[in-house]
C-alpha positions in Angstrom: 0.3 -1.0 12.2 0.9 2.8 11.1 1.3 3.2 7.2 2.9 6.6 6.9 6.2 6.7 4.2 6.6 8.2 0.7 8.6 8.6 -2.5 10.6 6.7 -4.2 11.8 3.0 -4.5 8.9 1.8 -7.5 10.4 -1.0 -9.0 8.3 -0.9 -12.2 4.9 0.0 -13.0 2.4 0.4 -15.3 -0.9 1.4 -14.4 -3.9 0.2 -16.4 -2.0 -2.8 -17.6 -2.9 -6.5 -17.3 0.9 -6.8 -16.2 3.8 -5.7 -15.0 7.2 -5.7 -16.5 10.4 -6.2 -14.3 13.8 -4.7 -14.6 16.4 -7.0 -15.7 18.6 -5.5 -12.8 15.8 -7.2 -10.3 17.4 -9.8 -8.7 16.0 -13.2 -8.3 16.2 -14.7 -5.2 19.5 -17.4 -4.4 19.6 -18.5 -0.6 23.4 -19.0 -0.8 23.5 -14.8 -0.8 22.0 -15.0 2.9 23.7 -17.2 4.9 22.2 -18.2 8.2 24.9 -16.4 10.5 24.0 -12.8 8.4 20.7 -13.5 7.6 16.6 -14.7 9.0 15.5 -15.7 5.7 11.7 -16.5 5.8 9.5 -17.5 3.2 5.5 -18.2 2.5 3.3 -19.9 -0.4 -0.1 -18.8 -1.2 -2.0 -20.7 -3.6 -4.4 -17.8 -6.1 -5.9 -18.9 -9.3 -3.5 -20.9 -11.4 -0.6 -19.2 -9.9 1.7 -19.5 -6.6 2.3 -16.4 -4.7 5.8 -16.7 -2.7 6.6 -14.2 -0.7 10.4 -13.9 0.7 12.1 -11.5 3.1 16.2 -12.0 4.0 16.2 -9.9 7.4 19.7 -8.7 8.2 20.9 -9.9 11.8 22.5 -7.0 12.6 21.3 -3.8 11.1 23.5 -1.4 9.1 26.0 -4.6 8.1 27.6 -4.0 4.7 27.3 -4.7 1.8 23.6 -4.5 1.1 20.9 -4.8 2.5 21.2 -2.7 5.3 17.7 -4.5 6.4 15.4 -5.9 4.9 15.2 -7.2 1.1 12.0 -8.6 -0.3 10.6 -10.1 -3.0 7.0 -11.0 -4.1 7.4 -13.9 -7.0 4.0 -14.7 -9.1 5.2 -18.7 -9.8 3.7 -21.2 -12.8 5.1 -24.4 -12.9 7.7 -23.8 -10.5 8.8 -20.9 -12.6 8.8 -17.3 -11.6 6.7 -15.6 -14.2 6.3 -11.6 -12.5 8.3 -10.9 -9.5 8.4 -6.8 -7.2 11.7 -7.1 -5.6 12.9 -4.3 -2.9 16.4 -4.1 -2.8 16.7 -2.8 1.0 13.5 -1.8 3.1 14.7 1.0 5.6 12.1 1.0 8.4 12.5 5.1 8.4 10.6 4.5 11.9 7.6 2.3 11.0 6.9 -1.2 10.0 8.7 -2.4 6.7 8.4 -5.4 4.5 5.6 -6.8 2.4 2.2 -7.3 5.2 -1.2 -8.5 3.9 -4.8 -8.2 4.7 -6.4 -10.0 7.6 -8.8 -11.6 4.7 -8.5 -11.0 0.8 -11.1 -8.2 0.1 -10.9 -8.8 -3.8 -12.1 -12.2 -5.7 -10.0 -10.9 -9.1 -6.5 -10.4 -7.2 -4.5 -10.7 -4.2 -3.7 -7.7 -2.2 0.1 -7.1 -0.5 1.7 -4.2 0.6 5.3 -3.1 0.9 6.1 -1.5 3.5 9.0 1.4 4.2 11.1 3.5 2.6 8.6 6.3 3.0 6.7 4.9 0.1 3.8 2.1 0.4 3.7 0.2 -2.5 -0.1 -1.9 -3.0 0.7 -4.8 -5.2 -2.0 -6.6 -7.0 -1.8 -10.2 -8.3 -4.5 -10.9 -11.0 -6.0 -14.4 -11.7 -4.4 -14.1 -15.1 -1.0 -13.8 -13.3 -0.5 -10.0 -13.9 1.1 -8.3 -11.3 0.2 -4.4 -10.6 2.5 -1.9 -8.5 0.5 0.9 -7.4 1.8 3.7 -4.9 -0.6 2.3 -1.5 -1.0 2.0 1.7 -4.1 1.5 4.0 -7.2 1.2 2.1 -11.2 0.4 2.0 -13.6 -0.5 -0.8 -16.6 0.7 -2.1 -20.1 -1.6 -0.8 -19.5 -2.8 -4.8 -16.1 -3.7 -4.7 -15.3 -1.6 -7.7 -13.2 1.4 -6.1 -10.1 0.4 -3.8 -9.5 3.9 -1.6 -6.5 4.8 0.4 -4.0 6.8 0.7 -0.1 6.4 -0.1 1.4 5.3 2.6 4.6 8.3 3.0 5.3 11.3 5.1 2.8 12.8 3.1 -0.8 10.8 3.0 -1.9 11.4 -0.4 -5.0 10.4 -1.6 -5.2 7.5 -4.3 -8.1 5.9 -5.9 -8.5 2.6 -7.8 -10.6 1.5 -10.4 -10.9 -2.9 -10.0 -12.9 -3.0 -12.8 -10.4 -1.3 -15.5 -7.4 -1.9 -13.6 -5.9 1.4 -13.2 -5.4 4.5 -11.1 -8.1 7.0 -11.6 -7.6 9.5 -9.0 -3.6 10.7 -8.0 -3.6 12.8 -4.6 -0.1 13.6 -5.3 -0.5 14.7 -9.4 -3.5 16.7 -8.7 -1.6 18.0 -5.1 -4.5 17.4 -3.4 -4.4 17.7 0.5 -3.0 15.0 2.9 -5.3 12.5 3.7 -6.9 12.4 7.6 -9.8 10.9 8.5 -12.5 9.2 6.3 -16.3 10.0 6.6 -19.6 8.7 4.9 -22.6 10.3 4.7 -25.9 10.8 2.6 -24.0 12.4 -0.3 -21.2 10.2 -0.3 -17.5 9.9 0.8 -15.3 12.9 2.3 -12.2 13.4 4.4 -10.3 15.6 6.5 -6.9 17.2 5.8 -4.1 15.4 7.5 -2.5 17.8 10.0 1.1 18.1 9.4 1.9 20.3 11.6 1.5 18.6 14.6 0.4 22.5 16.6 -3.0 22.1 18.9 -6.1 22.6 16.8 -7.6 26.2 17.1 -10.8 25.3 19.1 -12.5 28.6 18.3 -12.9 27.5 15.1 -16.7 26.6 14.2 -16.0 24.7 10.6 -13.6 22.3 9.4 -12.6 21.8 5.9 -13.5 18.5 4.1 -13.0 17.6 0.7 -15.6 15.2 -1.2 -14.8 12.3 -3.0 -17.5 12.3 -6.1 -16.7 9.0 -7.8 -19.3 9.6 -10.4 -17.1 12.5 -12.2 -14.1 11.0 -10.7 -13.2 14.6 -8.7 -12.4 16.0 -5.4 -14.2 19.1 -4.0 -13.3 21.1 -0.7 -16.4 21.8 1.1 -16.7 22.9 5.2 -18.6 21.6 7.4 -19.6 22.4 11.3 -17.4 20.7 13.9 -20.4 19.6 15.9 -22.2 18.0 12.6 -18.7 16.1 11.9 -18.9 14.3 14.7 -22.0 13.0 14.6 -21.4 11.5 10.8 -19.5 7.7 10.3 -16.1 7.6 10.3 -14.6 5.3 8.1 -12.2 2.2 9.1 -9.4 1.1 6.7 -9.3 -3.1 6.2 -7.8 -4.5 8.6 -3.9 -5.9 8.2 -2.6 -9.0 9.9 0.1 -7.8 12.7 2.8 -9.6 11.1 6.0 -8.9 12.3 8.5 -6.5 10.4 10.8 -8.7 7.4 9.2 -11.5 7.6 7.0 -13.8 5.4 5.6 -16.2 8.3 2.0 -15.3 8.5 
């Protein structure tokens, strides 16, 4: 599954909060509005702390059917008591030529929250369920964590990779690729001094193989900062390259693990 979309559909979010307010415009969900002959409604509980996680997607049949949504809608409902108590809802999911809808992890990396991603629109959204019952909405995409578990790094998942870095511990985003207009995000490297990556290549143009040195830029999560360094093409390929976690190949708009 390719994570690559970017701007625009963040429902509400607030980042270094315990919780997450919704619009009163989000809709809850009512199956009469998707009727089986429009509609593949599918639905999944997950049990997290004292709360139940329910994820829904209403899949249109045929695409492009009016009125809305063209798609996909989807919600992600934190539940108490057979109440909903936080909810992310996406009012349509356009594919824009990738997958689309709310996917999760193979595993849950994180013992404090429960990780999902949305999917689409050219904008990954990384949605974080606390034990508490707070629910986080973070621009995301593919990630990996830190050997501590402290740092959750990845990129946003849009036309333009950009870099984003989160703190577990205090709950917020402490490094913006797109704020600080930092490069696209490539490919992810560890080595003695740490973690680096390459610049995305936009362009899509053949790489100039007389070049010796390739830009990197160095994550330093001590002063929370990114430097551009270089380094030799034949030293880069002899250093680690860094995998993201792993997603479960669910299919598109749907909740059915």
């Amino acid at each position: 599954m390719i994570f690559r979309f970017a701007s625009a559909m963040l429902l509400v979010s607030m980042f270094g909060s315990a919780s997450i307010a919704f619009s009163q415009q989000s809709k809850r969900f009512d199956p009469k509005s998707y009727p089986a002959g429009s509609f593949h409604v599918s639905r999944h509980d997950y049990q997290f702390s004292y709360f139940t996680v329910r994820i829904i997607h209403a899949k249109r049949v045929y695409d492009l059917s009016a009125p809305p949504p063209s798609y996909c809608r989807a919600w992600l409902e934190v539940r108490k008591d057979n109440t909903v108590v936080r909810q992310a809802y996406f009012d349509d999911i356009d594919p824009v030529g990738s997958s689309f809808g709310i996917f999760l992890p193979k595993h849950q990396p994180l013992e404090d929250y429960f990780v999902a991603l949305k999917d689409g629109d050219y904008d990954g959204r990384l949605l974080l369920v606390g034990k508490d019952g707070s629910l986080t909405d973070l621009p995301g995409g593919s990630f990996f964590l830190t050997p501590d578990k402290r740092y959750l790094i990845g990129e946003h998942a849009s036309d333009y990779a950009s870099l984003i870095v989160f703190d577990v511990t205090q709950r917020r985003t402490v490094i913006d690729g797109a704020k600080e207009k930092l490069p696209g995000v490539g490919d992810w490297y560890l080595d003695n001094a740490g973690y680096f990556f390459t610049e995305d290549d936009e362009t899509g143009q053949p790489q100039d193989t007389s070049q010796k040195t390739v830009a990197i830029y160095r994550l330093d999560l001590k002063r929370l900062k990114v430097a551009r360094d270089v380094k030799t093409k034949a030293r880069l390929e002899s250093i680690q390259k860094i995998d993201y976690y792993p997603w479960q190949n669910s299919a598109d708009c749907t909740s059915v693990p």
